[in-house]
C-alpha positions in Angstrom: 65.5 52.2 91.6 68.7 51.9 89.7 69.6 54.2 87.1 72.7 53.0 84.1 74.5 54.9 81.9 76.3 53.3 79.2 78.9 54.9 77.1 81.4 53.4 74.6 79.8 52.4 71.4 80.8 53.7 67.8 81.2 52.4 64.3 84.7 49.7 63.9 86.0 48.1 61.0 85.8 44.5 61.3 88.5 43.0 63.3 88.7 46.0 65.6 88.1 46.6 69.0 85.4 48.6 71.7 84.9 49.0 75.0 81.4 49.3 76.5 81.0 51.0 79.6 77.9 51.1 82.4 78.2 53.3 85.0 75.1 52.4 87.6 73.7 54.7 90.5 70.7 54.4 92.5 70.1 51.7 94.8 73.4 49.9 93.6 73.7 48.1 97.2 71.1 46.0 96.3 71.8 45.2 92.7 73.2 41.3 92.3 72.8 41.2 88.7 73.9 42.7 85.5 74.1 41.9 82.3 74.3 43.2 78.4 72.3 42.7 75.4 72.4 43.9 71.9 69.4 43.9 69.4 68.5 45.0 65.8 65.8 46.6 64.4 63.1 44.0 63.9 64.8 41.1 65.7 64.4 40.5 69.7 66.8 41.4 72.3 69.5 39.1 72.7 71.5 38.6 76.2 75.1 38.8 75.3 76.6 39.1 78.9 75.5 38.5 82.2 77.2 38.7 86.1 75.5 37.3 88.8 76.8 38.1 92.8 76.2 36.3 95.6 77.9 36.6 99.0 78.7 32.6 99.0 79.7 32.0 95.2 81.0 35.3 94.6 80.6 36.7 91.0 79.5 34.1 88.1 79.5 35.1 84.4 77.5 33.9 81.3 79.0 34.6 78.2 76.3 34.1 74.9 77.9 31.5 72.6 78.0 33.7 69.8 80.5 36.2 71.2 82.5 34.0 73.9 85.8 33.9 73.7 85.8 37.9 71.6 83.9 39.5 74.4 85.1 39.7 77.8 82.8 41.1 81.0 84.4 43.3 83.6 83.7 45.2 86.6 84.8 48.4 88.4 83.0 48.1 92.0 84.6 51.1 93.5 83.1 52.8 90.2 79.7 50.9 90.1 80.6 50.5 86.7 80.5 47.2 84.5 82.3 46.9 81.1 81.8 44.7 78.2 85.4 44.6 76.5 84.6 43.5 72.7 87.5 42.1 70.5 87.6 40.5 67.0 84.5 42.4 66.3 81.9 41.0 63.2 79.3 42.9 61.3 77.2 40.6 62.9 78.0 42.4 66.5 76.2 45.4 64.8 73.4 46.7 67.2 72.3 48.7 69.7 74.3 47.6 73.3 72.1 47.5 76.5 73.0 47.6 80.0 70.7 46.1 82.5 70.4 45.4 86.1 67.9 43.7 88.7 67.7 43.5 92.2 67.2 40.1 94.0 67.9 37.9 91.4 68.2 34.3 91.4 71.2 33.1 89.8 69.3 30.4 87.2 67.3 33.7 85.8 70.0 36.1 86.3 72.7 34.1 84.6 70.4 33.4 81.7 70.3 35.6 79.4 67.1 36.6 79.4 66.2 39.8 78.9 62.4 39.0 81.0 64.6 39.1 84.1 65.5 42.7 83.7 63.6 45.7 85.3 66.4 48.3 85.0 67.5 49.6 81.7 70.2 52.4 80.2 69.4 54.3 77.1 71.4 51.9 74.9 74.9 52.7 72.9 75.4 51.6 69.2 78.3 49.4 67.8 78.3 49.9 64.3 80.7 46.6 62.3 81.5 46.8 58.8 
């Protein structure tokens, strides 16, 4: 099992700035793929940011179209920790920010940006815009 923690969120005027953390324990050896989503009451999960590893291609990134190029995905190995570093932040952006994880995951449904690939879930963090 893997177990994540995700700290970070709050309420930003729009323009501003936050940094999401996920701090993962458990059976961490195993995980190869992590990712964030975001969803709103009444509207289905959306992936926002995922990280695939492999010991051949290394790590590979998948950043949703709506936030690319504002949100940035990081990691802290030594810390088993993954951040989603959000910049030029939209009411839009408003939701509740999930970390997620899976072990053994294929790269084509790790990378994207499915939510069905997920077994392992945090608690969630909200980012409030306005």
């Amino acid at each position: 099992h893997v177990q994540l923690v995700e700290s970070g969120g709050g309420s930003v005027q729009a323009g501003g700035s936050l940094r999401l953390s996920c701090k993962a324990s458990g059976n961490t050896y195993s995980t190869n793929c992590l990712g964030w989503f975001r969803q709103v009451p009444g509207k289905e999960r959306e992936g926002v940011a995922t990280v695939h590893y492999d010991i051949y291609t290394g790590a590979r990134t998948n950043i949703a179209g709506s936030v690319k190029g504002r949100f940035t995905f990081s990691q802290d190995h030594g810390q088993n920790t993954v951040y989603l570093q959000m910049s030029s932040l939209k009411p839009e952006d408003t939701g509740m920010y999930y970390c997620a994880a899976d072990v053994g995951a294929l790269s084509s449904r790790c990378l994207g940006l499915s939510p069905d690939t997920y077994n392992y879930w945090g608690q969630g963090t909200q980012v409030t815009v306005s």
